[in-house]
ChimeraX commands (.cxc) that place a marker at each C-alpha (Angstrom):
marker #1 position -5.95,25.69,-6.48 radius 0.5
marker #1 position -3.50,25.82,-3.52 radius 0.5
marker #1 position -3.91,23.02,-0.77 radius 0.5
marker #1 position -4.76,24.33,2.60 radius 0.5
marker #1 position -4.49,22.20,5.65 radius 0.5
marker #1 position -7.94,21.37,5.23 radius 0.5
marker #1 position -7.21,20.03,1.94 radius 0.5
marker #1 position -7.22,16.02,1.80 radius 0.5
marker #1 position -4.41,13.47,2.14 radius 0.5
marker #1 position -4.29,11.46,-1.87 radius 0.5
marker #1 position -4.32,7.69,-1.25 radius 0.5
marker #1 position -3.74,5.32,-3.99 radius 0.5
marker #1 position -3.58,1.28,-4.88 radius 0.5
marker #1 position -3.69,-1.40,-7.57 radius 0.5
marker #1 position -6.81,-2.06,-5.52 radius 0.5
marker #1 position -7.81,-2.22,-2.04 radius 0.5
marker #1 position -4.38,-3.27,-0.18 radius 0.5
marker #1 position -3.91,0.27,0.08 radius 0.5
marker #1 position -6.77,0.64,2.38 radius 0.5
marker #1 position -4.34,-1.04,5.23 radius 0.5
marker #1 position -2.32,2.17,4.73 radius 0.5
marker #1 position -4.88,4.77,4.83 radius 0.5
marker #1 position -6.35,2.89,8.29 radius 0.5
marker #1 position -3.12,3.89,9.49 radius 0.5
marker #1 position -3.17,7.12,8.38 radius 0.5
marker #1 position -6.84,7.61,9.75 radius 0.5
marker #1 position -6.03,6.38,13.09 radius 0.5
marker #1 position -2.95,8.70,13.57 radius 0.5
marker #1 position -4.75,11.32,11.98 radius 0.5
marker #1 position -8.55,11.79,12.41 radius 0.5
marker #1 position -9.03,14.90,11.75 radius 0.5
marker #1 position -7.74,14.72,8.20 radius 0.5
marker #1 position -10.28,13.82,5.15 radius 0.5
marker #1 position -9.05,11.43,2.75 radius 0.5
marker #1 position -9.23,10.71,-0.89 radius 0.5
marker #1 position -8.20,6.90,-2.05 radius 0.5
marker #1 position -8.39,5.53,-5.46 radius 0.5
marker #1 position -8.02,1.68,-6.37 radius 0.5
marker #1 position -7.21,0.73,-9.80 radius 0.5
marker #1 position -8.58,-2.57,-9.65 radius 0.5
marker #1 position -9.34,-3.03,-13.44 radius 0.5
marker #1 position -5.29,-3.13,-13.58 radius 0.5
marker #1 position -4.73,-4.88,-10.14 radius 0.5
marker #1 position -1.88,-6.50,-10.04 radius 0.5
marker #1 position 0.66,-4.24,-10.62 radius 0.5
marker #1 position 2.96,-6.28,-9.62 radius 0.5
marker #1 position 2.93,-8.59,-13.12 radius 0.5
marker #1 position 2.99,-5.32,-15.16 radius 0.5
marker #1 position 5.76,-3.60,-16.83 radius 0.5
marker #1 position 7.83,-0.74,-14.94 radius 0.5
marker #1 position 6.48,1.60,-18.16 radius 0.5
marker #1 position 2.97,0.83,-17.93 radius 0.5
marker #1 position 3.16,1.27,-13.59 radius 0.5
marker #1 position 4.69,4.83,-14.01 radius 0.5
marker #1 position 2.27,5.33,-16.68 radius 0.5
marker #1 position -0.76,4.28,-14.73 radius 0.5
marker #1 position 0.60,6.08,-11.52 radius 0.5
marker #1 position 1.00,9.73,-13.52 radius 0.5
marker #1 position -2.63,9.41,-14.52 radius 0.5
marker #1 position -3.69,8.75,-11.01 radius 0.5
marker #1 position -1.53,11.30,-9.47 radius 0.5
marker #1 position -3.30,13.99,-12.13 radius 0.5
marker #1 position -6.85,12.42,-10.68 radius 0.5
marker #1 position -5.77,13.19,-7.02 radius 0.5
marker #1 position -3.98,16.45,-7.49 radius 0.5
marker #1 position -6.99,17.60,-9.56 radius 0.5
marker #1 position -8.96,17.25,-6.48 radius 0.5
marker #1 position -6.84,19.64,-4.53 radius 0.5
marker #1 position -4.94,16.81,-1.90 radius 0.5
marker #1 position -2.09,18.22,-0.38 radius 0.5
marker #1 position 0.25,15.09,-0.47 radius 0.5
marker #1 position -0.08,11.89,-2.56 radius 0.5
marker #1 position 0.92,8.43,-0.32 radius 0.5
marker #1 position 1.46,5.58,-2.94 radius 0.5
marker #1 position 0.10,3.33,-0.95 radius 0.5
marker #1 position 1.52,0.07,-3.12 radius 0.5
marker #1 position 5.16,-1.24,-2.65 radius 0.5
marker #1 position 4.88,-2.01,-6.73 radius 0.5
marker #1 position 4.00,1.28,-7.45 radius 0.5
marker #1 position 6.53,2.96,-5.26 radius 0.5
marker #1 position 9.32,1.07,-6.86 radius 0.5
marker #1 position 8.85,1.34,-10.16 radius 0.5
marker #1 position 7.35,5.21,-9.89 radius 0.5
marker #1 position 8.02,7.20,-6.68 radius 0.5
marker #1 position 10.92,8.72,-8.15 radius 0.5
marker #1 position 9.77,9.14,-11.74 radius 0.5
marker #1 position 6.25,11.05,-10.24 radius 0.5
marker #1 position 8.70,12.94,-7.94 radius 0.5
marker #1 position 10.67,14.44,-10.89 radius 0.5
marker #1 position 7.22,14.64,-12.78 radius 0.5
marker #1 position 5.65,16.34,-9.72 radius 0.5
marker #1 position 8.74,18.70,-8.04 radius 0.5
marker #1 position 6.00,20.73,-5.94 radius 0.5
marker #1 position 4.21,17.79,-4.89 radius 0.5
marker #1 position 5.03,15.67,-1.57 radius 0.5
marker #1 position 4.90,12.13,-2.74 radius 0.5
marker #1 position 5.33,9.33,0.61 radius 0.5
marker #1 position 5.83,5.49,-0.87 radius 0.5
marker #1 position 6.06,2.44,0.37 radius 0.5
marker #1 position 9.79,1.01,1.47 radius 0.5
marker #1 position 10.30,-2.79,2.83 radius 0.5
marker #1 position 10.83,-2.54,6.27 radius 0.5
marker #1 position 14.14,-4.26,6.19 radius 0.5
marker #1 position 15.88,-1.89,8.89 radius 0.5
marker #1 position 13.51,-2.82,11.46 radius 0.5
marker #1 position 13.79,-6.48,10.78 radius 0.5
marker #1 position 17.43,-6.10,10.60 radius 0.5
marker #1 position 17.10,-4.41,14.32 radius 0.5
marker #1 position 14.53,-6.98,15.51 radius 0.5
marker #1 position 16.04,-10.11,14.46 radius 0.5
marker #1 position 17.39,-12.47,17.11 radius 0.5
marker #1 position 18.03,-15.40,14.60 radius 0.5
marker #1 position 19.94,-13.06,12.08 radius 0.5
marker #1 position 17.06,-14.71,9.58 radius 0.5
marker #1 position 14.56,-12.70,7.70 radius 0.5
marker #1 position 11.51,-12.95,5.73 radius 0.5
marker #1 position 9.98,-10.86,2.81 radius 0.5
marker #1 position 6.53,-11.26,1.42 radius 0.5
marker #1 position 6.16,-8.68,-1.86 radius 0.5
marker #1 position 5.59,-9.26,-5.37 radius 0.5
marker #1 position 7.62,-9.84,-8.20 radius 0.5
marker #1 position 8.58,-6.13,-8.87 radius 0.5
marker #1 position 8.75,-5.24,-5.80 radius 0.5
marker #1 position 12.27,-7.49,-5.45 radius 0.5
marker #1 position 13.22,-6.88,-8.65 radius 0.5
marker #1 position 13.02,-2.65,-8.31 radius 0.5
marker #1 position 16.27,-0.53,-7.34 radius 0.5
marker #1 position 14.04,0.50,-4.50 radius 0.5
marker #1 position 13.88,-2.80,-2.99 radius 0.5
marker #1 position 18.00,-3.42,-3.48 radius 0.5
marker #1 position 19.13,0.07,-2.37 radius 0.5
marker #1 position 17.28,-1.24,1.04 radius 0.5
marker #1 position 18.95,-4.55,1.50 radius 0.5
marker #1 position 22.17,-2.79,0.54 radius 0.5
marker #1 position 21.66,0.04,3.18 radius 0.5
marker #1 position 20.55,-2.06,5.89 radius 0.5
marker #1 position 20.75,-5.71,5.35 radius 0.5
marker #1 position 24.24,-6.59,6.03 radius 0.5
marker #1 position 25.05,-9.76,8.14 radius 0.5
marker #1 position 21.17,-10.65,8.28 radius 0.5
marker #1 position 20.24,-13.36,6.14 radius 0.5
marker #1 position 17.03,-12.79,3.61 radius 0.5
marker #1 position 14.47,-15.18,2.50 radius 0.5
marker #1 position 11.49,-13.92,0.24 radius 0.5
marker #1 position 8.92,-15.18,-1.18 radius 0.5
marker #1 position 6.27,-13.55,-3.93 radius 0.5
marker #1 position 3.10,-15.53,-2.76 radius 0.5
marker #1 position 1.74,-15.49,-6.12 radius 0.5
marker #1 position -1.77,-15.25,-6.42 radius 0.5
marker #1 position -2.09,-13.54,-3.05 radius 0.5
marker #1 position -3.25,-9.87,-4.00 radius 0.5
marker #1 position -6.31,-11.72,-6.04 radius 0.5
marker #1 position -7.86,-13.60,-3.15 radius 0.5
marker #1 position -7.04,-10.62,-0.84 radius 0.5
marker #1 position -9.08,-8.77,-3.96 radius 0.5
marker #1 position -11.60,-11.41,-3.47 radius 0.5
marker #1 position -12.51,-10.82,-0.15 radius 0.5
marker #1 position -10.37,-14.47,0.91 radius 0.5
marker #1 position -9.12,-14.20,3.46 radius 0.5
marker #1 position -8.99,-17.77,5.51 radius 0.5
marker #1 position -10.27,-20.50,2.44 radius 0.5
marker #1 position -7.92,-22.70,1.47 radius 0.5
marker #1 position -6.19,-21.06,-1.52 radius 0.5
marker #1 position -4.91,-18.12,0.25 radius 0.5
marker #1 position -4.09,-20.40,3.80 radius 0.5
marker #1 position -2.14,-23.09,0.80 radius 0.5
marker #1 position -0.06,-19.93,-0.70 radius 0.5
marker #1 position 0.85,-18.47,2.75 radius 0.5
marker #1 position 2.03,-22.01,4.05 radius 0.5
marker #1 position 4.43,-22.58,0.88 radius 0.5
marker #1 position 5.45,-19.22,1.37 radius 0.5
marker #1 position 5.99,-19.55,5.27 radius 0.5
marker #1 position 6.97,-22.82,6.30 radius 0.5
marker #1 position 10.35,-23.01,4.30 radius 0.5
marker #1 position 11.48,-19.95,5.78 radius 0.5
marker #1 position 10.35,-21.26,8.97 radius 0.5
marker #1 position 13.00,-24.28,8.21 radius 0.5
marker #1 position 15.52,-21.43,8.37 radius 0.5
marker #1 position 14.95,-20.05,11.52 radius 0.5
marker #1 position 13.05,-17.22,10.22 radius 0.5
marker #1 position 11.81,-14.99,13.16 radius 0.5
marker #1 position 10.88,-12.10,11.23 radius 0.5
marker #1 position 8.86,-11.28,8.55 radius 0.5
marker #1 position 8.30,-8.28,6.95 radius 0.5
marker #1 position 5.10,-7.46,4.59 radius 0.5
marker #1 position 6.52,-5.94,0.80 radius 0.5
marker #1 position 2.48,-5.69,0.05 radius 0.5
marker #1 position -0.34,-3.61,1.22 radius 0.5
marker #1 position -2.61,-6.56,0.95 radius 0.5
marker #1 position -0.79,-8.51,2.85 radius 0.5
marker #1 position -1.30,-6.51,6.56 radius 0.5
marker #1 position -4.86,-8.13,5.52 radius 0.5
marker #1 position -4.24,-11.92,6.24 radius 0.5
marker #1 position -1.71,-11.35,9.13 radius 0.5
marker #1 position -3.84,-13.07,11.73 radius 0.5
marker #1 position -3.44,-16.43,9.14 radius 0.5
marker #1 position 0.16,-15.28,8.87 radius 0.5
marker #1 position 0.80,-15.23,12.52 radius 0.5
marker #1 position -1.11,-18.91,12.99 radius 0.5
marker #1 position 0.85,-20.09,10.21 radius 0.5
marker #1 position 4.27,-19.27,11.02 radius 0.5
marker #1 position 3.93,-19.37,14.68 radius 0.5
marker #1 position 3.53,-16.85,17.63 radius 0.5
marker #1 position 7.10,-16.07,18.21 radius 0.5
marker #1 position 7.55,-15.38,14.53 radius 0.5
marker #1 position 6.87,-11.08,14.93 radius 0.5
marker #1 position 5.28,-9.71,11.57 radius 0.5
marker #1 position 6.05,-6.04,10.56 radius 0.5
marker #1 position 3.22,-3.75,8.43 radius 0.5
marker #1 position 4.88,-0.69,7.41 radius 0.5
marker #1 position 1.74,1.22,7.45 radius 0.5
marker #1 position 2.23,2.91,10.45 radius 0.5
marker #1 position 5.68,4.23,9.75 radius 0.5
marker #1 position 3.87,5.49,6.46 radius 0.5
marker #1 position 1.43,7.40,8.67 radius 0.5
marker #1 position 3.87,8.72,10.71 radius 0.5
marker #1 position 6.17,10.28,7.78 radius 0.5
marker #1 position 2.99,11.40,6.30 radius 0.5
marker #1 position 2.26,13.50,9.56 radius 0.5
marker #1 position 6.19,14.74,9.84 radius 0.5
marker #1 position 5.22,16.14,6.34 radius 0.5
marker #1 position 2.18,17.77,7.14 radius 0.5
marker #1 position 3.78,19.44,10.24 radius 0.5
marker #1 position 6.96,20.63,8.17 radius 0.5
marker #1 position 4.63,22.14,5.19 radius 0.5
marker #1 position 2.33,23.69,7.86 radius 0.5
marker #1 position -0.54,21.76,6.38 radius 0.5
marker #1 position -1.77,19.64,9.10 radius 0.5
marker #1 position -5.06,20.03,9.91 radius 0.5
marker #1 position -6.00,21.66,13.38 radius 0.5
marker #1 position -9.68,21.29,13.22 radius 0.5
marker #1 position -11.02,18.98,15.72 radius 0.5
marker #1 position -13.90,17.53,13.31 radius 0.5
marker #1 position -13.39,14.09,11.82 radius 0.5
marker #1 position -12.18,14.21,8.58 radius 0.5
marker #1 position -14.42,12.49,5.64 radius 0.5
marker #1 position -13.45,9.78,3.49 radius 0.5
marker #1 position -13.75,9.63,-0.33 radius 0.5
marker #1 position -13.16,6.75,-2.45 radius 0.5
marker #1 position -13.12,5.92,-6.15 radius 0.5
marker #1 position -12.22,2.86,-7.91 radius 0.5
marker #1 position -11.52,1.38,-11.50 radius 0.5
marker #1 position -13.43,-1.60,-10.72 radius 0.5
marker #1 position -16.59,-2.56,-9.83 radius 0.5
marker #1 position -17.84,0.15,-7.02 radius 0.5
marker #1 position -20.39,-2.66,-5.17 radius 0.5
marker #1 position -17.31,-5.06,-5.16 radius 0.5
marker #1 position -15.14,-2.59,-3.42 radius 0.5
marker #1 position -17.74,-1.59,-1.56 radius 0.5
marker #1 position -18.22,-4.70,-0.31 radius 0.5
marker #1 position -14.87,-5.37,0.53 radius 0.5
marker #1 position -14.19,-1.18,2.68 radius 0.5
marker #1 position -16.78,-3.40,5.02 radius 0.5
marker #1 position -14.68,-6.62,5.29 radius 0.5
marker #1 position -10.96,-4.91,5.15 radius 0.5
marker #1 position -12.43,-1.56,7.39 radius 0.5
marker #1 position -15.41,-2.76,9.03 radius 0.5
marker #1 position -17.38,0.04,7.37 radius 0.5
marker #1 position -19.89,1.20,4.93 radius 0.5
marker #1 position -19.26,4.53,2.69 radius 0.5
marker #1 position -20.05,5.44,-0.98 radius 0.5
marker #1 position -17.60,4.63,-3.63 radius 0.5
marker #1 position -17.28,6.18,-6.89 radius 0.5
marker #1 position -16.34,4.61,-10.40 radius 0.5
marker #1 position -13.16,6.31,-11.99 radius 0.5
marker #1 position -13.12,5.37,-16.03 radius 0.5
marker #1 position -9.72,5.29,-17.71 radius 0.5
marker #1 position -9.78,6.56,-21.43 radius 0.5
marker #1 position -8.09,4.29,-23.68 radius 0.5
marker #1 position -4.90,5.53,-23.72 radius 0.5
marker #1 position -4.58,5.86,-19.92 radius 0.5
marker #1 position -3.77,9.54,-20.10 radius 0.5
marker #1 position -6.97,10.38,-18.55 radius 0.5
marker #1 position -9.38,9.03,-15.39 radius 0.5
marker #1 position -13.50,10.48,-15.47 radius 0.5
marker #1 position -15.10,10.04,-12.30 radius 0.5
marker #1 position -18.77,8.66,-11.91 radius 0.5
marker #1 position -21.24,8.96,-9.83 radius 0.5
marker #1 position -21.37,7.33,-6.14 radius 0.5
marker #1 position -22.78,3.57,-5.38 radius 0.5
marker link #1:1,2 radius 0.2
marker link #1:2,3 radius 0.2
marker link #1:3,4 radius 0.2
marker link #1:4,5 radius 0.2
marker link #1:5,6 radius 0.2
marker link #1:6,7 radius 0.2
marker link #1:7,8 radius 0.2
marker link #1:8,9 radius 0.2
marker link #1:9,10 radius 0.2
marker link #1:10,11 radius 0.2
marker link #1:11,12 radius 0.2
marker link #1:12,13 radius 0.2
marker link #1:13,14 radius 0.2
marker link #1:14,15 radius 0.2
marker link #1:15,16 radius 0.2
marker link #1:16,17 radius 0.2
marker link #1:17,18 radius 0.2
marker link #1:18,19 radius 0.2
marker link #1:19,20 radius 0.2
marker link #1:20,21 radius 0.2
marker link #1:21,22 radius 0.2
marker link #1:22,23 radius 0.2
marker link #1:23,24 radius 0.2
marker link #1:24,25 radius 0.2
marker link #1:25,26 radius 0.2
marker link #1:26,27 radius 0.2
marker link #1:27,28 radius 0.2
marker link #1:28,29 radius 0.2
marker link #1:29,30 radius 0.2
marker link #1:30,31 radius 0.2
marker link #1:31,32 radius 0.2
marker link #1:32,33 radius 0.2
marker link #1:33,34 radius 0.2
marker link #1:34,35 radius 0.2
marker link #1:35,36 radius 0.2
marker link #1:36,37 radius 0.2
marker link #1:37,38 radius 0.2
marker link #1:38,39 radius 0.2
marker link #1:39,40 radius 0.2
marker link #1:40,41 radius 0.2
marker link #1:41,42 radius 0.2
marker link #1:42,43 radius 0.2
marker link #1:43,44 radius 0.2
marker link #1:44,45 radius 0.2
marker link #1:45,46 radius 0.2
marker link #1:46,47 radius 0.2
marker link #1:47,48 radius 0.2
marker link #1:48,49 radius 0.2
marker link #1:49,50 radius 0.2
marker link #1:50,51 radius 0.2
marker link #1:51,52 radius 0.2
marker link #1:52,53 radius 0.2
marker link #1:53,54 radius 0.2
marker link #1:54,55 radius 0.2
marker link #1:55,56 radius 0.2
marker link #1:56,57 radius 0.2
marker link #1:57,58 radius 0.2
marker link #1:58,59 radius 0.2
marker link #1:59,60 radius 0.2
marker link #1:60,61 radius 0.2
marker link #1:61,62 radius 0.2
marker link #1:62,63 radius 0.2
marker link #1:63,64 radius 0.2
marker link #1:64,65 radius 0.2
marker link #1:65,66 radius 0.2
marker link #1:66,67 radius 0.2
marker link #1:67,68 radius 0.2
marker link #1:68,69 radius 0.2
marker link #1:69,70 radius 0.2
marker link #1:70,71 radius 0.2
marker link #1:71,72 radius 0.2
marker link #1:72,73 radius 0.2
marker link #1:73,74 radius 0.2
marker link #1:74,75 radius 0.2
marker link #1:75,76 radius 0.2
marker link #1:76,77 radius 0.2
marker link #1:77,78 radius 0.2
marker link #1:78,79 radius 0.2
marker link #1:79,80 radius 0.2
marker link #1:80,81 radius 0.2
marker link #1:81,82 radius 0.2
marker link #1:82,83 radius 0.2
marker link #1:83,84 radius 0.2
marker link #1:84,85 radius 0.2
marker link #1:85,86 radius 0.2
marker link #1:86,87 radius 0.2
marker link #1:87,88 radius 0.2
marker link #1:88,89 radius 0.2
marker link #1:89,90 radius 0.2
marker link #1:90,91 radius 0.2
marker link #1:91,92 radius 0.2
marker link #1:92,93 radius 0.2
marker link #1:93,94 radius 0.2
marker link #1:94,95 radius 0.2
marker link #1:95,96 radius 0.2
marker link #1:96,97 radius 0.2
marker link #1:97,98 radius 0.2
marker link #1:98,99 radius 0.2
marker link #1:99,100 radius 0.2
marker link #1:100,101 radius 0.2
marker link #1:101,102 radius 0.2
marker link #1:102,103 radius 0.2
marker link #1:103,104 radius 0.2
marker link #1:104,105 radius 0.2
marker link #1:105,106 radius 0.2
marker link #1:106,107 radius 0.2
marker link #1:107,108 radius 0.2
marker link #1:108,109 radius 0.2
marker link #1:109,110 radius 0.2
marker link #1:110,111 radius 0.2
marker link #1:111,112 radius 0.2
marker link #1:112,113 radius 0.2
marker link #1:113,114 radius 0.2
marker link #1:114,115 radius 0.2
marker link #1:115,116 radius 0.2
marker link #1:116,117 radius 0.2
marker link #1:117,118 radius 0.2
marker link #1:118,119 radius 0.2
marker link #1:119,120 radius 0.2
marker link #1:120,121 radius 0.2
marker link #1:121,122 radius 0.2
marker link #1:122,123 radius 0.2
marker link #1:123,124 radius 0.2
marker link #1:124,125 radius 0.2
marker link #1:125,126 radius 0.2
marker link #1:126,127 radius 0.2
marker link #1:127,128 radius 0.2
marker link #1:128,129 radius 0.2
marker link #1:129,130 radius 0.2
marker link #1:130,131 radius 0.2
marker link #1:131,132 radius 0.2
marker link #1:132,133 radius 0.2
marker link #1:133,134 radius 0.2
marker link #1:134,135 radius 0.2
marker link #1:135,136 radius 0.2
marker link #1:136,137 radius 0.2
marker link #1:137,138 radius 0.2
marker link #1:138,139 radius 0.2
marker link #1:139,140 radius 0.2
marker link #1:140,141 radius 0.2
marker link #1:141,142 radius 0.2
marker link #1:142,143 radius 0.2
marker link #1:143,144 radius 0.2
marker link #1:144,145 radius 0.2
marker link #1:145,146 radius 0.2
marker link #1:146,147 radius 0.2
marker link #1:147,148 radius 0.2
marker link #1:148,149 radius 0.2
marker link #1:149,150 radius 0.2
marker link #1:150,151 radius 0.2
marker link #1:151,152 radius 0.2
marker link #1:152,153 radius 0.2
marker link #1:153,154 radius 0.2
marker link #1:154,155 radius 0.2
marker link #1:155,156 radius 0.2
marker link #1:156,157 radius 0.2
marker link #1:157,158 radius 0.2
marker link #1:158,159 radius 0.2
marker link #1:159,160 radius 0.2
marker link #1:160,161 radius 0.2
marker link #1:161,162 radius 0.2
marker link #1:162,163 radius 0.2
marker link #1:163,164 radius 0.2
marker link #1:164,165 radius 0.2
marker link #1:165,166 radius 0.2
marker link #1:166,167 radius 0.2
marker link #1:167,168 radius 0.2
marker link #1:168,169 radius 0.2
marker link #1:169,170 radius 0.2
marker link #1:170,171 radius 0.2
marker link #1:171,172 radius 0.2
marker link #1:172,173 radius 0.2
marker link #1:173,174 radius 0.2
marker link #1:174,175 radius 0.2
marker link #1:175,176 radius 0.2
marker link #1:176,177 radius 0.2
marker link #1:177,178 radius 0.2
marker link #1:178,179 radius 0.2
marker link #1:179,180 radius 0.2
marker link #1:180,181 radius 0.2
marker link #1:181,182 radius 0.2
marker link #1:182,183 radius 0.2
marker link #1:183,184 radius 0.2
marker link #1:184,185 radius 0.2
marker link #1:185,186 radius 0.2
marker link #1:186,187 radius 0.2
marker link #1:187,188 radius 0.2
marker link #1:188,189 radius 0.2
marker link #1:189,190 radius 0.2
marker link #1:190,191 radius 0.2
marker link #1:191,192 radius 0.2
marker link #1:192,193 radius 0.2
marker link #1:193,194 radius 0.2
marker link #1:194,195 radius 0.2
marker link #1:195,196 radius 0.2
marker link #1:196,197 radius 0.2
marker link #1:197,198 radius 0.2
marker link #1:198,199 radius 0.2
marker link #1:199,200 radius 0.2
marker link #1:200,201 radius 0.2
marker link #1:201,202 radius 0.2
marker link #1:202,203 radius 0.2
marker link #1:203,204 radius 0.2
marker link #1:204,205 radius 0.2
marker link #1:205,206 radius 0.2
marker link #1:206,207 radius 0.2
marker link #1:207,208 radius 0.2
marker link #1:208,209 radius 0.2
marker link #1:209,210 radius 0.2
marker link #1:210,211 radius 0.2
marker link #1:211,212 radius 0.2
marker link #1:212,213 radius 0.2
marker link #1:213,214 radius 0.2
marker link #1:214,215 radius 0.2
marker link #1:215,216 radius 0.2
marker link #1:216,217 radius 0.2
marker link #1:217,218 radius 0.2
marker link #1:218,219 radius 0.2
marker link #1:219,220 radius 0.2
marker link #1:220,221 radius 0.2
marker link #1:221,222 radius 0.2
marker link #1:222,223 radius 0.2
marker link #1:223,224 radius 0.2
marker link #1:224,225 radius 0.2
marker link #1:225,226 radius 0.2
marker link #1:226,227 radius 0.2
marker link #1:227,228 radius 0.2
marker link #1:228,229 radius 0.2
marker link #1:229,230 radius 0.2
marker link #1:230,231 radius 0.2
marker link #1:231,232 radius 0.2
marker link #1:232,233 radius 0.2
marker link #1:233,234 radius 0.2
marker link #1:234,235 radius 0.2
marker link #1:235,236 radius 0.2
marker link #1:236,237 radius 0.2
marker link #1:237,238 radius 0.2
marker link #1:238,239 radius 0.2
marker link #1:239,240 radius 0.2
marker link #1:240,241 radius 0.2
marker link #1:241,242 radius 0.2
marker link #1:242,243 radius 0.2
marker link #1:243,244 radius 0.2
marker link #1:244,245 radius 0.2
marker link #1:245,246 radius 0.2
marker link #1:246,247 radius 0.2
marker link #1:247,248 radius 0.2
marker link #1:248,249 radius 0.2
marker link #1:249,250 radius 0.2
marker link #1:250,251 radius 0.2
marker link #1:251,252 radius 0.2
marker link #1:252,253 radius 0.2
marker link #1:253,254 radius 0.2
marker link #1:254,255 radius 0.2
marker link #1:255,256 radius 0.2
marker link #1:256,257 radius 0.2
marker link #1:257,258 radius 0.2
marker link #1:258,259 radius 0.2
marker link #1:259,260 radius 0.2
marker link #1:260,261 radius 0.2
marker link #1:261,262 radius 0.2
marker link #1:262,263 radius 0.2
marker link #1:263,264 radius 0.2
marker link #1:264,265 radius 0.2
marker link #1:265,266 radius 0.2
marker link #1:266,267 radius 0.2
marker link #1:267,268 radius 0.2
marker link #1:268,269 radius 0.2
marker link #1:269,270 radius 0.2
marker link #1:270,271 radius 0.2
marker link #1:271,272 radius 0.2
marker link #1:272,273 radius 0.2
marker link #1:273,274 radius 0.2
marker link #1:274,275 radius 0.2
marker link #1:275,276 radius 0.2
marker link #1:276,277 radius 0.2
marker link #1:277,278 radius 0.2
marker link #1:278,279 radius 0.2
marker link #1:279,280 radius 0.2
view
């Protein structure tokens, strides 16, 4: 099938840190429907190898363009690194939006010429990542920090206990030494815990979530492909996960403050394929 403009916007995750993207897109964009998948029997990405992420995200892409969406927004910084441009070459008709560090406007921002960066492991180490600081990092200092361990208590449903408040303060309070007075978020999860963020490393501290930049590309996308959807309806929202779908469940009410049905996706054993079950 051919998308339409009342065709649904893809949305996809390691797990649910993705859902801070698609409440951007939602709120720029209500009239679209949405279709998000978490693959939270293989969150985190961000401990797996670049292979097995590009293999993972091909699979899922197949899932969502089997289902007729009319763009796919890889809504996970490790994803996009280590397979935006791999699924765009796999893909060539398909509009794939990722995930970028918003270095540029923490370059702009800065007064101290000191930044922070919260992301995960392959996140820093991906060309993605380093094409970013190259393009628009110069003269500002960068601190980062992986806050190990964040993603699962985000995962969890933690977001105030003591675990995740102890790996936010080592993460924040050294750059905070530095005169840090940015920081950007390199993870989907994080947008999640900025409220402890903000208490942590102080009001004057400003915290960036790409999100809505993502939301805003996606629409420039829409508009350009004449696929944006005029109807003045709501849209609906689908979801499907790897996991658990009363877990994630559970947490679409803590993370989005509502209730919807969420379907089980299976992976075969070779990851080449995804089977979705019925609604919880």
């Amino acid at each position: 099938m051919t998308p339409t403009a009342g065709s649904p916007i893809g949305v996809f995750d390691s797990g649910a840190g993705g859902l801070s993207v698609l409440r951007a897109i939602r709120a720029r964009l209500p009239n679209e429907s949405t279709l998000y998948f978490g693959d939270q029997q293989h969150v985190p990405y961000g401990l797996r190898a670049m292979e097995q992420i590009q293999r993972l995200s091909e699979t899922i892409a197949r899932f969502l363009l089997a289902r007729d969406v009319k763009i796919v927004v890889i809504a996970c910084n490790t994803a996009s690194a280590a397979a935006l441009k791999f699924l765009r070459d796999k893909f060539p008709h398909v509009r794939f939006v990722g995930m970028e560090p918003a270095v540029k406007p923490a370059a702009e921002r800065t007064r101290t010429g000191k930044v922070g960066v919260l992301a995960t492991p392959a996140t820093f180490q991906g060309e993605l990542y380093a094409s970013v600081i190259g393009r628009f990092a110069n003269g500002v200092e960068l601190y980062q920090s992986a806050c190990e361990g964040l993603v699962q208590q985000i995962e969890r449903g933690d977001l105030t206990g003591n675990e995740t408040r102890r790996i936010l303060h080592d993460a924040l309070k050294p750059m905070a030494a530095k005169q840090v007075d940015v920081v950007v978020l390199g993870c989907t999860h994080y947008p999640f815990v900025i409220p402890l963020i903000q208490e942590i490393a102080g009001a004057d501290v400003q915290v960036i979530d790409p999100a809505p930049a993502v939301a805003r590309q996606v629409e420039r996308l829409l508009e350009a492909d004449r696929l944006k959807n005029a109807s003045a309806a709501l849209g609906t929202a689908e979801f499907f996960t790897s996991g658990d779908p009363s877990a994630f469940s559970d947490l679409l009410s803590l993370l989005l403050g509502e209730t919807s049905a969420v379907k089980q996706a299976r992976w075969s054993a070779d990851l080449q394929t995804l089977s979705a079950r019925n609604a919880y």
